[in-house]
C-alpha positions in Angstrom: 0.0 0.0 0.0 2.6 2.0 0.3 5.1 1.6 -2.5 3.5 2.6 -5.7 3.0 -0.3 -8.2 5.7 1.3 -10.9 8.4 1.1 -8.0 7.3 -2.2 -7.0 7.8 -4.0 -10.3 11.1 -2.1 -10.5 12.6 -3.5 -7.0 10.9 -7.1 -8.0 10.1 -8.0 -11.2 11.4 -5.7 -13.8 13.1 -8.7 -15.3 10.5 -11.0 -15.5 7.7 -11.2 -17.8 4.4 -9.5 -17.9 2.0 -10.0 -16.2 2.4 -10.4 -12.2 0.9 -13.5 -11.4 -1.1 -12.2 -8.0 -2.9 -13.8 -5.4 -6.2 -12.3 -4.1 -7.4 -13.5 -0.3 -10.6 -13.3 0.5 -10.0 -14.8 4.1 -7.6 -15.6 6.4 -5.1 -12.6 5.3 -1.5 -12.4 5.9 -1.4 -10.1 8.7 3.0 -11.6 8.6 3.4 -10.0 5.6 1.0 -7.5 4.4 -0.5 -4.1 6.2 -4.0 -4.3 6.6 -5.0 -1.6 4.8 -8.0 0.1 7.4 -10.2 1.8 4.7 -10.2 4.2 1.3 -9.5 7.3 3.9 -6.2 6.2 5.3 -4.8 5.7 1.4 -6.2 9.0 1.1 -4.9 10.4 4.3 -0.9 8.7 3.6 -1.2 10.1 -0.3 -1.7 13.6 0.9 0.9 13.6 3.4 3.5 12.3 0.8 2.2 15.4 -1.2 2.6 17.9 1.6 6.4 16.6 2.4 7.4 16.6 -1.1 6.3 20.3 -0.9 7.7 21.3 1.9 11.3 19.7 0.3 10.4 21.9 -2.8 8.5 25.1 -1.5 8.6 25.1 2.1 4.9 24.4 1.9 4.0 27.4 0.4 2.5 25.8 -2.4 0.3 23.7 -0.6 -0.8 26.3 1.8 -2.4 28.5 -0.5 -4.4 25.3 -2.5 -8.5 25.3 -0.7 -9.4 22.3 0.4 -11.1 21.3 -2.9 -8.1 21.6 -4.4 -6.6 19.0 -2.1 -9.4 16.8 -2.8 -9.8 17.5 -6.7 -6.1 16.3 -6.7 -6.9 13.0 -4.9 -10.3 12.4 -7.0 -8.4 12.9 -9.9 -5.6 10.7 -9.3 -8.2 7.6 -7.7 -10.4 7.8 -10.9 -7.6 8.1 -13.1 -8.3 11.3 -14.9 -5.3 13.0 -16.0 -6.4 16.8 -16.6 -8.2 16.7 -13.6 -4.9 15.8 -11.4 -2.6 17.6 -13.6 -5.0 21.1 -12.9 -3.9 20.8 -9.7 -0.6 19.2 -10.1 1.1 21.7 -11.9 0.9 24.2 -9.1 3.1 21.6 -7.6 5.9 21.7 -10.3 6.4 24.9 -11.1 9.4 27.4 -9.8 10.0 30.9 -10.0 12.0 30.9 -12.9 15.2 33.2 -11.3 15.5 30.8 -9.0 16.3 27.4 -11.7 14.4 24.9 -9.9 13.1 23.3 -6.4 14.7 24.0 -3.1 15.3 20.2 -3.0 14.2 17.4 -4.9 12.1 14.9 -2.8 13.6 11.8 -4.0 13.8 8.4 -2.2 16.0 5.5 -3.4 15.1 1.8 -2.5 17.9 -0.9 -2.8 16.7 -4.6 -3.1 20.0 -5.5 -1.5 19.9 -3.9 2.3 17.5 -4.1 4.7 16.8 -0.1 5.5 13.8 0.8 3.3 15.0 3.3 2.0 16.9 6.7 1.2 16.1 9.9 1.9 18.3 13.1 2.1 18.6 16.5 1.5 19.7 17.1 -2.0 19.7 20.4 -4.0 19.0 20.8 -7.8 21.5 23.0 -8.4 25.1 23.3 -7.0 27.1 26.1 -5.3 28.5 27.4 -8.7 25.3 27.0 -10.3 25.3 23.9 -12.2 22.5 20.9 -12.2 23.4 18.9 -10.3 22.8 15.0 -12.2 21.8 11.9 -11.4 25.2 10.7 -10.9 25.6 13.4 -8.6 23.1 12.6 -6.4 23.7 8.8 -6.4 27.5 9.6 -5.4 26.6 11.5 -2.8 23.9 9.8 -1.3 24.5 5.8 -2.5 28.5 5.7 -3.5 28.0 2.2 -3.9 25.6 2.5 -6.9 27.6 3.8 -9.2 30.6 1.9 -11.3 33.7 3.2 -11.0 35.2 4.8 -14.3 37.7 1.5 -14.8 35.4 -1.0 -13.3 32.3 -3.1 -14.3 28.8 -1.8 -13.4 26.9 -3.4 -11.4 23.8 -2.0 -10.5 20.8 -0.1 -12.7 19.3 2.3 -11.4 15.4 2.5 -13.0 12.7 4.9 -12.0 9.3 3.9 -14.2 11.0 0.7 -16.2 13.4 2.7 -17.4 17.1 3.2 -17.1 17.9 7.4 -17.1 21.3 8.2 -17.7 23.2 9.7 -15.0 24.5 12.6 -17.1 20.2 13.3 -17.0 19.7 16.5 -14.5 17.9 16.2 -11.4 15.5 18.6 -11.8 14.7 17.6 -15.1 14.0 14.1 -13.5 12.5 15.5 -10.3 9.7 17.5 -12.7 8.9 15.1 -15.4 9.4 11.2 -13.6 7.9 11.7 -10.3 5.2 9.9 -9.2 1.6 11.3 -8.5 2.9 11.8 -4.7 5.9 14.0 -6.3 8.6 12.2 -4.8 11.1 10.5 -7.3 11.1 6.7 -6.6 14.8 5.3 -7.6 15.3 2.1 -7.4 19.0 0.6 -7.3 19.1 -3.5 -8.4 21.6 -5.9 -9.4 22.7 -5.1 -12.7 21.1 -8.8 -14.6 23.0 -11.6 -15.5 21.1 -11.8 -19.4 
């Protein structure tokens, strides 16, 4: 319930074929390995939070302050009956930046490695560096997750995917940040062995 789907197949199954096979319980559910999920409001509830941190990373909050409540909610109705221009009304306000100042305050990412127990990463990271370059993929998985990244000389192996797809590292964050981030705004990275195929 808490990982969206995109991320999940990432982490698990981006190298298997499509579709998932899934198993639906209609009693005796795994309370040892699955949340309970308590109703509709709490999915609700943990989506908006997720929204509200991403823009506090990315515009202390003032974005969200200023949205009514029916904004709030026209951005969750429009994301549970999957209607695009209905989400993206609202969503926009959410990914835009004054222009002098070349992008978010941070960039609400999280990385998720298949290979350590902690669930994930999350750091303060900015966009844009001292001197006033974009700061890149690679710069941020440096930083944050040394261990993801191949050496110049040596053999890579990890990928790093965020939606099924492999960015390059050379790709700037901000870039990523506005146009691959989930409907919760956060950038979902997932590091996994690099395959043996």
């Amino acid at each position: 319930m808490h990982y969206p789907i995109g991320l999940l197949f990432d982490l698990l199954a981006s190298s298997s074929a499509l579709p998932w096979n899934i198993t639906v319980h209609f009693k005796s559910f795994p309370e040892k390995d699955l949340l309970h999920c308590p109703s509709k409001d709490a999915i609700e509830a943990h989506f908006m939070s997720c929204v509200k941190e991403a823009d506090a990373l990315k515009h202390k909050s003032q974005v969200i302050n200023e949205m009514q409540k029916k904004d709030h909610k026209q951005l969750w109705m429009g994301l549970q009956n999957d209607r695009f221009d209905q989400f993206w009304a609202i969503n926009r306000k959410l990914m835009e930046y004054p222009a002098e100042e070349n992008g978010f305050r941070y960039i609400p990412f999280r990385i998720y490695q298949t290979t350590t127990e902690r669930p994930f990463i999350q750091k303060l990271f900015r966009p844009v560096a001292a001197d006033g370059q974009l700061h890149t993929l690679g710069d941020l998985l440096k930083e944050v997750c040394p261990s993801a990244v191949a050496p110049e000389d040596g053999e890579k192996k990890n990928q790093v995917m965020i939606h099924g797809i492999e960015p390059m590292l050379e790709t700037p964050l901000q870039w990523l940040s506005e146009h691959l981030s989930y409907p919760d705004n956060f950038l979902h990275i997932s590091i996994i062995p690099q395959p043996a195929d």
